[in-house]
C-alpha positions in Angstrom: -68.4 90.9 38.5 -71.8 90.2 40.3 -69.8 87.7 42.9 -67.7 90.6 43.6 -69.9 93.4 44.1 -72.0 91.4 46.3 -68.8 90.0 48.4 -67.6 93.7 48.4 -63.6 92.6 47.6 -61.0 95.0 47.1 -59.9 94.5 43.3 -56.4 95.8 44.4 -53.7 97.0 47.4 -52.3 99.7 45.9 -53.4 103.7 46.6 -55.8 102.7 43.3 -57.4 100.6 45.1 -61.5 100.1 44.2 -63.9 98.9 46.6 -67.5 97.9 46.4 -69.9 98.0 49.1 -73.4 96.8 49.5 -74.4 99.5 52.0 -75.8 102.0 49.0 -78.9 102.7 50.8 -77.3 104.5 53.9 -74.7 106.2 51.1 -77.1 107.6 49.2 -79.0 109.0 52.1 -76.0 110.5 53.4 -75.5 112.0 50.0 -78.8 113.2 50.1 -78.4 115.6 53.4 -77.5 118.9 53.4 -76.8 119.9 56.9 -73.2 119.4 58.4 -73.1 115.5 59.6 -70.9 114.4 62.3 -68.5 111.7 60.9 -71.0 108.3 61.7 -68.5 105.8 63.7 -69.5 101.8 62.9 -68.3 100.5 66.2 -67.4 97.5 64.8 -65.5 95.9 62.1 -66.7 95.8 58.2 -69.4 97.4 58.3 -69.2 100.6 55.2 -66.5 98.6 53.6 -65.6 94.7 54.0 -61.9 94.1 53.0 -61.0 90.7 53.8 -56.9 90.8 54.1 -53.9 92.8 55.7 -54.8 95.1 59.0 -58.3 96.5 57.4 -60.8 93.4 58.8 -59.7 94.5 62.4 -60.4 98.2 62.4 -63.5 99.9 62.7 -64.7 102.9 60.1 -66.0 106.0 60.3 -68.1 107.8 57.5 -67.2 111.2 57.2 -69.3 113.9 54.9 -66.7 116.6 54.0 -68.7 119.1 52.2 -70.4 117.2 49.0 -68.0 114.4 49.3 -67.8 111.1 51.2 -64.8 109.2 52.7 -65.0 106.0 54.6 -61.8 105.9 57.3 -60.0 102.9 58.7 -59.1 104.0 62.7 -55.8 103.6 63.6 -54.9 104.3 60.3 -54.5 106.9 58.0 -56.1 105.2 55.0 -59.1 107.1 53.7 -61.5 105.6 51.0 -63.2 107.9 48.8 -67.0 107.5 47.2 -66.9 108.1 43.7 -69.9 106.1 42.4 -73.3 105.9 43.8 -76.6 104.2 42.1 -79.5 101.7 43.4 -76.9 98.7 44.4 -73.4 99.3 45.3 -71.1 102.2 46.5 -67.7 102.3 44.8 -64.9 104.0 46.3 -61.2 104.7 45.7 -58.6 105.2 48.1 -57.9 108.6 48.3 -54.6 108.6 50.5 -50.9 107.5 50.2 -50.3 106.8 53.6 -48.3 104.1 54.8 -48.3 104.4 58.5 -50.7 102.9 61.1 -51.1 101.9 65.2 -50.9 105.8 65.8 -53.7 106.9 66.3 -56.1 104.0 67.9 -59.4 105.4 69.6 -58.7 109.0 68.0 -61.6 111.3 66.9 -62.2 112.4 63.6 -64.1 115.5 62.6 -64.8 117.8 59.2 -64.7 121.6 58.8 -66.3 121.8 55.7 -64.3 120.1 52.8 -61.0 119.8 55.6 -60.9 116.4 57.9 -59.3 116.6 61.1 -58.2 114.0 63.5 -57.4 114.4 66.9 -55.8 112.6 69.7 -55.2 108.8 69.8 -53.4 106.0 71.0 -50.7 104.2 70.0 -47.0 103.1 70.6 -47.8 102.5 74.2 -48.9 106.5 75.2 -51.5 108.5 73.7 -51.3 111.9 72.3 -53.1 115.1 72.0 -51.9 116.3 68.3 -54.6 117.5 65.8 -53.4 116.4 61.8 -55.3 117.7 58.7 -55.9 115.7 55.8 -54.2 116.9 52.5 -55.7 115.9 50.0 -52.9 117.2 47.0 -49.9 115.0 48.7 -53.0 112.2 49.9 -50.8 112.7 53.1 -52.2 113.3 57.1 -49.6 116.9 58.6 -49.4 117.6 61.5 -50.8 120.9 63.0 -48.6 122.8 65.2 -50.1 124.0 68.5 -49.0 126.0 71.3 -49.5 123.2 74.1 -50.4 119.5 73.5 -54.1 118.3 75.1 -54.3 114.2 75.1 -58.0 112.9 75.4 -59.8 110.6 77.4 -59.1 106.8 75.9 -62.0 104.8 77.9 -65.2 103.4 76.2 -66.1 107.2 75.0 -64.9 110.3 73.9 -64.6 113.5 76.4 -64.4 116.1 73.4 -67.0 117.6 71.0 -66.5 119.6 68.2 -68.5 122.8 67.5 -68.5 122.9 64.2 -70.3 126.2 63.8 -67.4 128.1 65.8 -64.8 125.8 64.8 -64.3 125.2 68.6 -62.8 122.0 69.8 -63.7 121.1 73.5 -62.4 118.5 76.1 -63.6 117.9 79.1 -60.3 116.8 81.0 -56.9 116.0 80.3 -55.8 112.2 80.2 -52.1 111.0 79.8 -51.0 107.3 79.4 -47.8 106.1 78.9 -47.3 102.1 79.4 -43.5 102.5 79.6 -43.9 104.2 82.9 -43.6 102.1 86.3 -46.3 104.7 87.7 -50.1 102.6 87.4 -51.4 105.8 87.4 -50.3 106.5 84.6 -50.5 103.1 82.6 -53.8 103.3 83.2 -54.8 107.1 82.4 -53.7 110.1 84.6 -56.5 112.4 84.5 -55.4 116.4 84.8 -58.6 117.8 85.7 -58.1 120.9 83.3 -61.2 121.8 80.7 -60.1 123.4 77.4 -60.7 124.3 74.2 -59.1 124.9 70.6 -59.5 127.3 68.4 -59.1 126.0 64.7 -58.5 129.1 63.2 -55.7 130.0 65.6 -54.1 126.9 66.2 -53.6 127.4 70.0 -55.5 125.5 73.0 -56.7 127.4 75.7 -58.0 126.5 79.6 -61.4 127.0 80.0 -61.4 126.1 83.7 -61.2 123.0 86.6 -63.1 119.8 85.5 -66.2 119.1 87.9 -66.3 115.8 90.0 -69.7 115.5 88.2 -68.5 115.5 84.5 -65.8 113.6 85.3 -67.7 110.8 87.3 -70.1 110.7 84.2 -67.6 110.4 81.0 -65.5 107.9 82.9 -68.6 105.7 83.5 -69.8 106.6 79.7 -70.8 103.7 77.6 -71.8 105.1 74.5 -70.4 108.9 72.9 -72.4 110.3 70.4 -72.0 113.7 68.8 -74.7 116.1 68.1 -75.2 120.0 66.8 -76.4 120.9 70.6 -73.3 119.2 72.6 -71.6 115.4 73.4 -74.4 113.0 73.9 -73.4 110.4 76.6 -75.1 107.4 78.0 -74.4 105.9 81.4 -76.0 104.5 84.1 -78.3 104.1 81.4 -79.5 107.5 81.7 -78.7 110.1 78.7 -77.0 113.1 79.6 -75.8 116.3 77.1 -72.7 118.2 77.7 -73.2 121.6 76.3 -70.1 122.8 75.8 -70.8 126.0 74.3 -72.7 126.9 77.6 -70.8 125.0 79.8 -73.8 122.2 81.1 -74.5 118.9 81.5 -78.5 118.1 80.9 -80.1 115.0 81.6 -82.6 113.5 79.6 -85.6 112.4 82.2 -87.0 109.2 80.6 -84.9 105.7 81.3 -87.3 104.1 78.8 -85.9 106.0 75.9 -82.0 104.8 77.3 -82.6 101.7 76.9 -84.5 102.0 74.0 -80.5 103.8 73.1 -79.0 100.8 74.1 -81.2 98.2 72.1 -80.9 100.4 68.7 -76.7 100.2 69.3 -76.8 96.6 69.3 -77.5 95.9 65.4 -77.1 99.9 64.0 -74.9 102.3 63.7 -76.4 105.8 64.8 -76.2 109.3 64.2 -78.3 112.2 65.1 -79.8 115.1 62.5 -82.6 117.9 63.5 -84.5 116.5 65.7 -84.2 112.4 65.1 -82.0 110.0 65.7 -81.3 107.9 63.1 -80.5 104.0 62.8 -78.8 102.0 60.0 -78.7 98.2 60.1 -75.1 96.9 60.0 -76.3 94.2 57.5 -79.1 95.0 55.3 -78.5 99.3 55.7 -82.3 99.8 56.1 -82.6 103.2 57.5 -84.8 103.9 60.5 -85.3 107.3 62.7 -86.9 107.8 66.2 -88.0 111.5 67.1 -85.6 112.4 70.2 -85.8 116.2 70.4 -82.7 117.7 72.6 -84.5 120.7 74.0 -85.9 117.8 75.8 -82.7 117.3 77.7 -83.2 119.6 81.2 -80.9 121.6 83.0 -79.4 119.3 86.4 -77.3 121.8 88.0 -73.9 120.7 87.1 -70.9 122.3 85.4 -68.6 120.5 83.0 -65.9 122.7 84.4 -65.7 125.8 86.9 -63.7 128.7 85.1 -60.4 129.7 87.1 -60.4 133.3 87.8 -57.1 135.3 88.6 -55.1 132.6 89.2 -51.4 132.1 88.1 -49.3 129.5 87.3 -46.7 130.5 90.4 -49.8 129.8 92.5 -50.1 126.5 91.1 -47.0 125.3 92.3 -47.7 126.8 95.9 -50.9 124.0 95.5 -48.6 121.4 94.5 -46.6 122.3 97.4 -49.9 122.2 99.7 -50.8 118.6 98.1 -47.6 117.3 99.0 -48.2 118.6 102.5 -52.1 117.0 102.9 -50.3 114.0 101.3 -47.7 113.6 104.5 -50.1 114.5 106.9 -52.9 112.2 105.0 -50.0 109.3 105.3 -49.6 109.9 108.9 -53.2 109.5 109.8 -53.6 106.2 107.8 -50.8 104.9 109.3 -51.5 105.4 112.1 -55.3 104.1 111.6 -53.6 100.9 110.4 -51.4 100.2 113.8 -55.0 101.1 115.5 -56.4 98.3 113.7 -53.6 95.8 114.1 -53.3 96.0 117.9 -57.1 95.9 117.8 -57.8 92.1 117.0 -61.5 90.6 118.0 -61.5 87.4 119.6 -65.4 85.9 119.0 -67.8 86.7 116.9 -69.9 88.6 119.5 -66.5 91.1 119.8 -68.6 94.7 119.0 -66.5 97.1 117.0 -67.0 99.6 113.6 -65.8 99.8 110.6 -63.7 102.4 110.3 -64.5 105.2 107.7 -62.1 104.0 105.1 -63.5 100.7 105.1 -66.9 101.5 104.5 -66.3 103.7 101.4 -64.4 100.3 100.3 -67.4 98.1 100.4 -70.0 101.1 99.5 -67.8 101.3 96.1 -67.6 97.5 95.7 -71.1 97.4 97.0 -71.9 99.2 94.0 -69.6 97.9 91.6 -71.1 94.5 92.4 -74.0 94.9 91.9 -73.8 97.0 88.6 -71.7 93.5 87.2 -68.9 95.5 87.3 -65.0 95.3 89.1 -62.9 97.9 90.8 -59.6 98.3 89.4 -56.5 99.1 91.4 -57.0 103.0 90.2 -60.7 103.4 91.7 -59.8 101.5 95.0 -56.2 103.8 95.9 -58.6 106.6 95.0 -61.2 105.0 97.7 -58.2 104.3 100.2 -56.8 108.2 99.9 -53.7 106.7 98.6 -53.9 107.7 94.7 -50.9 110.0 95.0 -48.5 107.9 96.6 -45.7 105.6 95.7 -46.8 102.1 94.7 -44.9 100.1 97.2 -47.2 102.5 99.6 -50.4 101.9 97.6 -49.7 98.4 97.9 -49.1 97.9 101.5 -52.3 99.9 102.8 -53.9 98.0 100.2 -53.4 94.8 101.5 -53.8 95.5 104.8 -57.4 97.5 104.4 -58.2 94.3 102.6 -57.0 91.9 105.6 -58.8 94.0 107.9 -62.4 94.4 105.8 -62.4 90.3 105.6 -61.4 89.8 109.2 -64.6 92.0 110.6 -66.9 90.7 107.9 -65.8 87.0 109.2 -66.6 87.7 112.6 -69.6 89.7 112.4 -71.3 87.4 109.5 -72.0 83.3 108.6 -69.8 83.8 106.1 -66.0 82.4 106.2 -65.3 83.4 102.7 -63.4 86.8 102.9 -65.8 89.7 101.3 -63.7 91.7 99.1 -62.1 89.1 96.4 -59.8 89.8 93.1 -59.5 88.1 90.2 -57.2 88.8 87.4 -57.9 91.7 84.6 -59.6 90.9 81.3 -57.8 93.8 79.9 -54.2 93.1 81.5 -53.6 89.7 83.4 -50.9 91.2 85.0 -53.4 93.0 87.6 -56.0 91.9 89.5 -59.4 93.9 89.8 -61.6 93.6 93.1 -65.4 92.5 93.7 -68.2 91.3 96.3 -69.6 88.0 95.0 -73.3 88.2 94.4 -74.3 85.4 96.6 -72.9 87.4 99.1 -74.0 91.2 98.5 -77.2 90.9 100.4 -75.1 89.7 103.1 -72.9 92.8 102.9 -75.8 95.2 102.3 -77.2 93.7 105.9 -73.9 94.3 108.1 -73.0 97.6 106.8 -77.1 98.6 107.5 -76.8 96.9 111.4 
């Protein structure tokens, strides 16, 4: 029995099923808390609970506090684990569900109205989704909540909504739909709808709260970390913290960089989660508890939006922009192709030839300038954005593409010592099928000194 307590093993598969974990400490000191708790996300695998066989070893958990009870969730599942045993030395829970189904809901975020869990979004089945389910805990079975309109979530490295649990208020920032069966990239890769709303739990309906900012949308994109608190979504990136105050509709920066990457150094080993005015750390293998004091009403006020409310605007207007976009997209077409002839029948013959970058090109190397330099690639998405060519058909994305690309590492041969072209691919850690772009370091400084002459 001691063996298996200390190797926390499942005793069986069935919906009976008892586990024992090792992590009392943390579990007693969640007990212990009173306030509402944001369900406390691992971030890696085995952490509340180690079960060694079938799908659980490869999904990450999430502790949820449901009123006076405790439920350890495997993501991407529906299988819930309930505590039902606590003292000095090991945590023993039973699973609580009768689920069978899994692979639906990868990435999705869970949240508690009182003694009711909620879970929200996800992907799965090649597309995400934006549906809402409920826990039941009399059938041990995950329903589906009807709403008026369906709101999928952003699926990068964080999450773009918050819950407010005092108002029952669901926010997301923007509007993300993937589907892998498409032949659109966009879309494989996340088509963002710039649309801010919010859901109201008690009505079951979602409703727009306005247009998404460039600035909130630049920042959650870029996210590395997500962490819920009572005062708003908690974000690091560009290792700076930000706050997205839903409720009031800002995003605050916190003005010490020491602090973020104090943030980062605490993620490595713990998982996190924030009460009063602390966060607090638990260590993934022994669960000793730790708190730093990091007061939100330090966060300040930077003068951006999350999203500027639409005022007496109507759907059948809408559709007279769409009508506009297609027109700036034909006339935007026009002028790059006809930039692109410019640039063919303009072909410099020594390396004393004087000529400019054109405008599009310079954003190009600015954004892989700063890519670069941050250790990080552009993908396909972020340089047809760059190019103005986002909205059109790939075999167009493809072409000006290719020929920006000719052009960059033509001028950057002639006017440099360099005969290594500037902008380079290589293939995608996430999908070998595409290629992602970059300026080798030994050659930013290089870069940085043309585009300053």
């Amino acid at each position: 029995m001691i063996f298996f307590i200390c190797s926390e093993i499942t005793f069986s598969q069935s919906t009976d099923s008892i586990v024992y974990s090792n992590k009392s400490a943390f579990f007693k000191k969640l007990k212990s808390i009173k306030e509402y708790v944001y369900p406390i996300e691992s971030r890696t695998q085995n952490i509340f609970i180690n079960i060694p066989y079938g799908i659980y070893p490869e999904k990450v958990q999430t502790a949820i506090k449901a009123g006076e009870d405790i439920y350890v969730k495997f993501d991407n599942t529906g299988t819930l684990f309930k505590l039902i045993e606590l003292n000095d030395s090991v945590a023993k829970f039973k699973r609580f569900d009768k689920t069978v189904n899994f692979n639906y809901c990868n990435g999705a975020v869970n949240f508690n109205a009182g003694n009711e869990i909620y879970n929200y979004g996800g992907y799965g089945f090649w597309k995400n989704n934006g549906l809402i389910r409920i826990f039941d805990p009399k059938s041990g079975e995950w329903s589906v909540i009807k709403t008026n309109i369906e709101v999928p979530q952003q699926l990068f490295e964080t999450t773009n909504s918050w819950f407010d649990y005092k108002s029952k208020l669901l926010y997301t920032a923007y509007q993300v739909d993937v589907n892998a069966a498409l032949k659109d990239n966009e879309v494989m890769y996340g088509k963002i709808t710039p649309i801010s709303y919010v859901f109201d739990l008690k009505k079951k309906d979602w409703n727009v709260l306005g247009k998404s900012t460039s600035k909130a949308i630049e920042l959650l994109k870029a996210g590395r970390l997500s962490l819920s608190t009572n005062s708003g979504l908690m974000l690091l990136g560009y290792e700076q913290l930000y706050l997205f105050d839903f409720s009031n509709n800002e995003i605050l920066h916190y003005d010490d960089n020491v602090f973020a990457q104090l943030y980062m150094r605490i993620t490595d080993n713990n998982f996190v989660f924030h009460l009063g005015n602390k966060l607090y750390s638990v260590d993934k293998f022994t669960a000793a508890i730790d708190s730093v004091e990091l007061d939100l009403q330090h966060f300040k006020k930077m003068g951006a939006k999350i999203y500027s409310p639409i005022k007496d605007y109507t759907w059948a207007f809408v559709l007279g922009g769409i009508a506009l976009l297609y027109l700036s997209y034909l006339s935007i077409k026009t002028i790059i192709d006809r930039r692109i002839a410019k640039l063919k029948s303009t072909t410099p013959e020594t390396k004393n030839f004087k000529f400019e970058f054109s405008d599009i090109e310079k954003s190009l190397i600015h954004m892989l300038l700063e890519k670069s330099k941050s250790n990080q690639t552009a993908t396909i998405n972020e340089i047809n954005y760059v190019l103005g060519v986002k909205d059109k058909n790939i075999g167009l994305q493809k072409k000006v593409r290719s020929e920006v690309f000719n052009a960059v590492n033509e001028k950057f041969k002639l006017i440099s010592d360099w005969d290594e072209p500037l902008v380079q691919s290589i293939r995608s850690e996430n999908d070998k099928r595409y290629f992602e772009y970059m300026i080798r370091k030994d050659m930013i400084k290089e870069a940085e000194r043309v585009m300053q002459d």
